[in-house]
N, C-alpha and C positions, 0 to 999 in steps of 0.2 A: 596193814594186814598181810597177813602170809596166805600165799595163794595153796591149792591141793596139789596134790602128787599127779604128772604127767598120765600115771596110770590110771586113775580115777577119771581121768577123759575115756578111754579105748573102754571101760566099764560101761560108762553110762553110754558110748557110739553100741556096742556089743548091746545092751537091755535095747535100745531106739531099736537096732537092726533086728530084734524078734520082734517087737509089736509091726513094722515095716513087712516082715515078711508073712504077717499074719495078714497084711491089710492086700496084699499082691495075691496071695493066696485069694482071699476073698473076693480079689476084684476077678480074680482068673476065673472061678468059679460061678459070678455073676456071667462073665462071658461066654461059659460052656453052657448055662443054663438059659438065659436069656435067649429067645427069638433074634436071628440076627438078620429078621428083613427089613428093618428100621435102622438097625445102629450099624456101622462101619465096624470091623472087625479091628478089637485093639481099643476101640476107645475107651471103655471103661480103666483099662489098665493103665490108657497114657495119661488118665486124668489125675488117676492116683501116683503114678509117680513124681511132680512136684512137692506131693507129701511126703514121700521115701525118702526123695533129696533134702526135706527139709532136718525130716527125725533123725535121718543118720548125720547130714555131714551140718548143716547147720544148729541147729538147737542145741545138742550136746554142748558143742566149743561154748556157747553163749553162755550156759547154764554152768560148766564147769569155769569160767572167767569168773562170773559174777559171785562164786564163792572165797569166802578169806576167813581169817581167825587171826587173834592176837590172845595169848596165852599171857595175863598180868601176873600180879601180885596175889590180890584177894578175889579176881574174877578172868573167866574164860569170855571170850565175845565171838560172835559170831554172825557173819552176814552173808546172805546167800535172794538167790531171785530174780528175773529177768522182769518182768510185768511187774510181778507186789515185790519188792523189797524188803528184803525180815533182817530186823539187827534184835542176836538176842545176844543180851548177858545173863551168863548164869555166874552168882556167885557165890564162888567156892566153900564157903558153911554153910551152902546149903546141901553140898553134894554129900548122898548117903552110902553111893556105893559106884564103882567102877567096874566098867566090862570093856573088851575087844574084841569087836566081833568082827570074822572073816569068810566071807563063803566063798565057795570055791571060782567063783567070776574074778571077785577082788584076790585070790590068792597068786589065779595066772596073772594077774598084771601089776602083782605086787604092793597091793596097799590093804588096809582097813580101815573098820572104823569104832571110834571109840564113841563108848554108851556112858550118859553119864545119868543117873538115878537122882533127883533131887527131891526136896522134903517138898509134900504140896500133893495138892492131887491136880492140878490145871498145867497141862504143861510140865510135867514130873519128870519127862523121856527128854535129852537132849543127844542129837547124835549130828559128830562130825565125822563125816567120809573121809574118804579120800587119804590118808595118812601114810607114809611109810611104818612098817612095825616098828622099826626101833624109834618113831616120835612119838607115837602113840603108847608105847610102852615107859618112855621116860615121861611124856606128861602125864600118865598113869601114878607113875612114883611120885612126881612132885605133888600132883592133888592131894594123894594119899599122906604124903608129910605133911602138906598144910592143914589136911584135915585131922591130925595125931595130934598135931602142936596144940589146933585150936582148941581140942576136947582132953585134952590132957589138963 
């Protein structure tokens, strides 16, 4: 399996680091509101930062390792997941339509990701992160030829 693009890590550390500074935030705020004749000044906040350590520098790395893809013949495969494990295959007659999508997080670090539309309504959305544009854009093409050949 092919791992993601370097830059899909510092993505997913950058998203951990806003929910991280929502939670410091909040612990600051339980500190300023809170009676501090009981609790030691700081604790709340030092409780919460093993959590901060974890979302920023641990969990990302974990969660960006544990994904991969292998791009076949007549199917895309995909595995991703730290706890549950997901291997999907999607394949390829099934796919109705293709997108690459980029917000501007993935733009500063250079990657996207491609949307694949399949026939069904369970599981219809399949999306892989993390890509450099120009992989994303040629397995874009290739999809699209196999999907010309098949329906032609």
């Amino acid at each position: 399996m092919k791992p993601l693009e370097a830059g899909q890590l510092w993505v997913m550390r950058v998203r951990a680091a806003l929910v991280a500074l929502v939670l410091l935030v909040a612990a600051t705020a339980a500190e300023i509101i809170l009676e501090h004749d009981r609790l030691p000044d700081g604790l709340i906040v030092a409780a919460v930062l093993p959590v901060v350590v974890w979302l920023v520098l641990i969990a990302p790395r974990r969660r960006w390792r544990a994904w991969g893809y292998r791009a076949g013949d007549t199917d895309l495969e995909l595995a991703h997941g730290v706890w549950t494990q997901v291997r999907t295959l999607v394949p390829l007659d099934r796919v109705q339509h293709i997108d690459i999508s980029q917000g501007p997080l993935e733009r500063m670090f250079g990657v996207c990701r491609l949307v694949l539309h399949t026939a069904g309504t369970a599981h219809s959305l399949v999306l892989l992160p993390g890509l450099a544009r120009d992989t994303a854009e040629r397995m874009r093409d290739e999809i699209r030829a196999r999907i010309g050949e098949e329906r032609a």
